[in-house]
C-alpha positions as a LaTeX table, in Angstrom:
\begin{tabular}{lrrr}
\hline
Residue & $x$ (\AA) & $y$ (\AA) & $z$ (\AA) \\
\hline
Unk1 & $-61.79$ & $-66.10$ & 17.08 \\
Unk2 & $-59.72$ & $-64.13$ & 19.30 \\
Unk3 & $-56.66$ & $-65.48$ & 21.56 \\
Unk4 & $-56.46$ & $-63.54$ & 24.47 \\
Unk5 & $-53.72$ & $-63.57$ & 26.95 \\
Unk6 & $-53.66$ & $-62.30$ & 31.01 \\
Unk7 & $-50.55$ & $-60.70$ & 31.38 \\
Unk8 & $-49.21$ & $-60.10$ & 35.21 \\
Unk9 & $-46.25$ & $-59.89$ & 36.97 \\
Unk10 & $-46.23$ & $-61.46$ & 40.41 \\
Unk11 & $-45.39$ & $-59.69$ & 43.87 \\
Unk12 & $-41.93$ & $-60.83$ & 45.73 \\
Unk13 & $-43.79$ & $-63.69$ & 47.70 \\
Unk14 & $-45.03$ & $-65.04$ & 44.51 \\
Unk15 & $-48.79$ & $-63.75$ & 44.64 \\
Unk16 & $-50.69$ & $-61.98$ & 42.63 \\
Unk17 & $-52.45$ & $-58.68$ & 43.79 \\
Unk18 & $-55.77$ & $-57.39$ & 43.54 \\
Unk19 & $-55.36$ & $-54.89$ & 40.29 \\
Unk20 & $-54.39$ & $-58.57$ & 38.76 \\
Unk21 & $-56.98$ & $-60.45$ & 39.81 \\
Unk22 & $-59.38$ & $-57.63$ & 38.28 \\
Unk23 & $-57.52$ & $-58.27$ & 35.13 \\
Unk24 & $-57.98$ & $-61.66$ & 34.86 \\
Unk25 & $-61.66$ & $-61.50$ & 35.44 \\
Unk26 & $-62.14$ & $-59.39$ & 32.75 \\
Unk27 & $-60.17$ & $-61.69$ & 30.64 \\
Unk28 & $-62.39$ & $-64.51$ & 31.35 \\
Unk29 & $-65.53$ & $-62.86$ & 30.67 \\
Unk30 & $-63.94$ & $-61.49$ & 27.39 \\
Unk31 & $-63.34$ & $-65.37$ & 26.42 \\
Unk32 & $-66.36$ & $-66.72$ & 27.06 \\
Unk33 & $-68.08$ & $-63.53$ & 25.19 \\
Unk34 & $-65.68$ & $-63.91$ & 21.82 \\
Unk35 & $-66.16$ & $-67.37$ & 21.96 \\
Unk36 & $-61.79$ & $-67.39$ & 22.32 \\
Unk37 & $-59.24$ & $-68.78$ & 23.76 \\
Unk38 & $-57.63$ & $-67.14$ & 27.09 \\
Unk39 & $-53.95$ & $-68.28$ & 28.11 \\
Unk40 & $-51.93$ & $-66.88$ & 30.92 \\
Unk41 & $-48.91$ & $-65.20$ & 31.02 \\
Unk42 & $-46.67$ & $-64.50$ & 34.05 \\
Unk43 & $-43.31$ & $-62.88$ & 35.10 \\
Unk44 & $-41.41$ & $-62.09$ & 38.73 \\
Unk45 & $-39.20$ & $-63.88$ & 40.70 \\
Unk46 & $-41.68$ & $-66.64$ & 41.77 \\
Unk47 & $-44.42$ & $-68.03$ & 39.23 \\
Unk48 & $-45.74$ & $-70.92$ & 40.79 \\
Unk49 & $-47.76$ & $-69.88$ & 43.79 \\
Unk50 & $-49.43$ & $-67.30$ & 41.23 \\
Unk51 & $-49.93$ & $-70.15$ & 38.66 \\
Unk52 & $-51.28$ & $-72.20$ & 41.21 \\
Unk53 & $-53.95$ & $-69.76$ & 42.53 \\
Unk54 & $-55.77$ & $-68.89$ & 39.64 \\
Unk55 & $-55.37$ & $-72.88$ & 38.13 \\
Unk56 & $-59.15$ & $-72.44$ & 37.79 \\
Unk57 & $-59.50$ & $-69.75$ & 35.55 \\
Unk58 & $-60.20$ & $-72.15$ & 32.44 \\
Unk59 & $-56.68$ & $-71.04$ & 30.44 \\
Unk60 & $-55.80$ & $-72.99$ & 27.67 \\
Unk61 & $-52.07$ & $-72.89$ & 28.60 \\
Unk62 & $-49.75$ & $-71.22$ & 31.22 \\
Unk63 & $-46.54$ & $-69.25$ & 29.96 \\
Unk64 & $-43.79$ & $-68.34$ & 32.66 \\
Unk65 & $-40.68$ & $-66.03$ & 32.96 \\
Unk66 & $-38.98$ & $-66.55$ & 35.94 \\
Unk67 & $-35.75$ & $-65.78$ & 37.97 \\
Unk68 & $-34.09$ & $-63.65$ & 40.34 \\
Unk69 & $-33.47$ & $-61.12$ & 37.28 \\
Unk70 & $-37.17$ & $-60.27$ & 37.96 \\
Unk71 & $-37.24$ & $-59.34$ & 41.16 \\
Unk72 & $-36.71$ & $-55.56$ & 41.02 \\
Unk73 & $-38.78$ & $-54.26$ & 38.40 \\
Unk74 & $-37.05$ & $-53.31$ & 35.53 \\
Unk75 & $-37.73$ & $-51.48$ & 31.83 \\
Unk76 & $-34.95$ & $-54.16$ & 30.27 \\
Unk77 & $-36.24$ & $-57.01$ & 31.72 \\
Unk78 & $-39.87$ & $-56.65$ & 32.22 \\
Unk79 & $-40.03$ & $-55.59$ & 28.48 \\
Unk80 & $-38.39$ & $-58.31$ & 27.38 \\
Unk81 & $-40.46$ & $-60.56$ & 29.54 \\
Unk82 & $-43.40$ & $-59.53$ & 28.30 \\
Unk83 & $-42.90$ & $-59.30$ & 24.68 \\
Unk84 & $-41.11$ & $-63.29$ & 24.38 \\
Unk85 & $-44.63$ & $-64.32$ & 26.48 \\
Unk86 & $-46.61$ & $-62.20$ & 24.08 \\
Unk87 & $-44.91$ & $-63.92$ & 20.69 \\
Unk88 & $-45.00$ & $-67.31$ & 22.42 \\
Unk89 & $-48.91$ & $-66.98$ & 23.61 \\
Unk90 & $-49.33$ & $-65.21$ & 19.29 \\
Unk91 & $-52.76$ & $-63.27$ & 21.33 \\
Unk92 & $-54.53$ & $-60.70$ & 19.57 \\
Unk93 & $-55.86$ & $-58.96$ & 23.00 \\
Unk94 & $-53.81$ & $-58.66$ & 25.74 \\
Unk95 & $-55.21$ & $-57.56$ & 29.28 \\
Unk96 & $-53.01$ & $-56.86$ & 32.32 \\
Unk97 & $-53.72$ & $-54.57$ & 35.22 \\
Unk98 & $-52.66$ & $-50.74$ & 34.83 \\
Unk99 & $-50.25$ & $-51.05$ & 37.59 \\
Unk100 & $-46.77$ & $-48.55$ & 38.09 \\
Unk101 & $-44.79$ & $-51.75$ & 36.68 \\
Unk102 & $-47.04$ & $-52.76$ & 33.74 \\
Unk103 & $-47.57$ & $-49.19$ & 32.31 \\
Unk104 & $-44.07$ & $-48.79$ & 32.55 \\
Unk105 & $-43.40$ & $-51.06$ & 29.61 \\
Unk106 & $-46.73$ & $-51.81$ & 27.84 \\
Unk107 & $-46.26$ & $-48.95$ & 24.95 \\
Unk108 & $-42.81$ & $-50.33$ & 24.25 \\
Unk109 & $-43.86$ & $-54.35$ & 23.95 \\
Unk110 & $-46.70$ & $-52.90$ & 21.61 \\
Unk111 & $-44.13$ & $-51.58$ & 19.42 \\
Unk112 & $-41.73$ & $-54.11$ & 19.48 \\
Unk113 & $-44.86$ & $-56.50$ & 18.21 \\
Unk114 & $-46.47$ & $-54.05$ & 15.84 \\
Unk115 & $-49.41$ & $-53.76$ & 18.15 \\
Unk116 & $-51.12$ & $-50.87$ & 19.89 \\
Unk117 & $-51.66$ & $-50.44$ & 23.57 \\
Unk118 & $-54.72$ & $-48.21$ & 25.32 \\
Unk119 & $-54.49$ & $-47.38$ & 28.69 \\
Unk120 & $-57.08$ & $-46.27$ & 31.13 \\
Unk121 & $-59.09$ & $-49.03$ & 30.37 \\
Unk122 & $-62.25$ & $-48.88$ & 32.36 \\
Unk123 & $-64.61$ & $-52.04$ & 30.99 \\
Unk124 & $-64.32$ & $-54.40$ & 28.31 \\
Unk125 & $-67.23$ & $-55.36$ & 25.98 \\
Unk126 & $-68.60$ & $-57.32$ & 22.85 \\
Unk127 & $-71.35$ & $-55.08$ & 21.01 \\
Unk128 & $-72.17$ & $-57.85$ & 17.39 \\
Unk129 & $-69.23$ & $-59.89$ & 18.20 \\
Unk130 & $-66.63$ & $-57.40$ & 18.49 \\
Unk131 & $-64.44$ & $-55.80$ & 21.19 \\
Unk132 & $-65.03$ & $-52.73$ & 22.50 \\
Unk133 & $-63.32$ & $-50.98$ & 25.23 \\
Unk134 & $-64.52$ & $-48.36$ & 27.58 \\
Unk135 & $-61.57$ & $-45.70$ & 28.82 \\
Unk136 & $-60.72$ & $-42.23$ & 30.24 \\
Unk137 & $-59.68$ & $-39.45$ & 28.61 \\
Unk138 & $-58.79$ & $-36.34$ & 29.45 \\
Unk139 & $-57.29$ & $-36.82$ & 33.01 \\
Unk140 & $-60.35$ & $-39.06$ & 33.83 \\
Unk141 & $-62.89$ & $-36.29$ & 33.03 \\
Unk142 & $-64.10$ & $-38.29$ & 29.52 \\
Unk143 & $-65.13$ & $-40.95$ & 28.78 \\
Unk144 & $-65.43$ & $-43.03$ & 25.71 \\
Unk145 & $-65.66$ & $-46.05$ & 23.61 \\
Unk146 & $-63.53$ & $-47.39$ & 21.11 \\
Unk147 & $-62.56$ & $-50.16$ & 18.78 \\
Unk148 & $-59.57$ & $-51.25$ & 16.63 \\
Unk149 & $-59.05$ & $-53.51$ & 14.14 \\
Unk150 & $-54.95$ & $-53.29$ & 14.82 \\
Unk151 & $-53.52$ & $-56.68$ & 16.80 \\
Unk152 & $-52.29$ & $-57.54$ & 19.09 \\
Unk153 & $-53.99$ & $-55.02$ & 21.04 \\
Unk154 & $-52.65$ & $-54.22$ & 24.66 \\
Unk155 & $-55.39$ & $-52.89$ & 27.07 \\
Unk156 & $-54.18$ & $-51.93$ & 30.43 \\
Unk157 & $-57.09$ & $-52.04$ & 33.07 \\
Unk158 & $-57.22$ & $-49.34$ & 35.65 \\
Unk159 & $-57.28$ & $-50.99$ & 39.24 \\
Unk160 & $-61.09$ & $-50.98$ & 40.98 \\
Unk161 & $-62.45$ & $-50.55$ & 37.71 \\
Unk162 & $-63.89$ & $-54.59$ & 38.04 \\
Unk163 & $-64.71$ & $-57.54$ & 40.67 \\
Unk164 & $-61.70$ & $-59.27$ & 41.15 \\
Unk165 & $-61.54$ & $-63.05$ & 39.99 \\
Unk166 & $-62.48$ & $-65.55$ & 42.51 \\
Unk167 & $-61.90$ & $-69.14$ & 42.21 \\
Unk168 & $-60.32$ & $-72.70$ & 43.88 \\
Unk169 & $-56.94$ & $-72.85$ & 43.75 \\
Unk170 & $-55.51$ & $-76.03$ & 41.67 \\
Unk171 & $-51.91$ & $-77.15$ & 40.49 \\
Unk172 & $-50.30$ & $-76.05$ & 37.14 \\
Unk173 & $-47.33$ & $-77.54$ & 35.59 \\
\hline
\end{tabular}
C-alpha cells in the first residue's frame, strides 16, 4: 500500500492555484486506485485558507510549513520545506503541480531523500495494481510510459494536463 502525499505551496493570499488543484485531483484518484493513503503537505506564508479549502479531499493528515520566510520563493527554503514535510508525511509518491517554484527544487528534495523525481508528468495510472505515469519527452514531441520501483518517487504534473479538484470547503486543524 502506497502513502501518497500532495505537495503545494500556497500563493501570497494564502490560496491555492489552479496547477494545484490539478495536482491534488490526481492524487485522490491515485488513492482510491492503490487502495493508499493520501496526506497533504503545504508551504508559503499562509497555510490555513489553503488547508481549509480543500478540507474535503479525504487526507489522512495535514502537514504545514509556515512563516514569513516563505513568502518569496526561495531554493534554501522551499527545499528545506519540502523535504522535512516529505520525511514527516514517510510517502512513497509524491505529486505536486509542475509550477516555476516546485520544479525549482523537486530534483534536489529527491536527492536529499534518496528518491527520484520525473517531470513532465502528463497522467497518472494503475495498470495490475501498480503506478504508472504518462510524460513528455523530447521537448513535448514524445510521449511515453513508465514505471519505477525507486521511492519516494516525486512526479511533477504539468499544469492543464487534468480537471482540477472540486470540493466543499471544511476546517482543518
Amino acid at each position: 500500500m502506497d502513502n501518497i502525499l500532495f505537495l503545494a505551496h500556497t500563493e501570497a493570499d494564502g490560496s491555492l492555484n489552479k496547477a494545484a488543484l490539478e495536482a491534488l485531483s490526481s492524487a485522490v484518484e491515485l488513492k482510491q486506485a492503490l487502495n493508499g493513503t493520501l496526506d497533504v503537505a503545504l508551504y508559503g506564508s499562509q497555510i490555513q485558507p489553503a488547508a481549509d479549502s480543500i478540507a474535503a479531499c479525504g487526507a489522512t493528515r495535514f502537514l504545514a510549513v509556515g512563516g514569513e520566510a516563505f513568502v518569496q520563493a526561495r531554493f534554501a527554503t522551499d527545499a528545506a520545506a519540502c523535504e522535512a514535510l516529505l520525511r514527516a508525511s514517510g510517502a512513497t509518491i509524491v505529486i505536486t503541480a509542475a509550477t516555476s517554484r516546485s520544479s525549482r527544487v523537486m530534483a534536489a528534495v529527491a536527492h536529499r531523500v534518496g528518491g527520484c523525481a520525473d517531470t513532465h508528468v502528463n497522467d497518472v495510472a494503475t495498470s495490475a495494481g501498480a503506478l504508472k505515469v504518462t510524460r513528455w519527452f523530447y521537448r513535448q514531441r514524445i510521449e511515453g510510459s513508465l514505471t519505477r520501483t525507486q521511492r519516494p518517487w516525486i512526479l511533477l504534473l504539468d499544469p492543464g494536463s487534468r480537471p482540477a479538484w472540486k470540493g466543499e470547503p471544511g476546517s482543518v486543524t
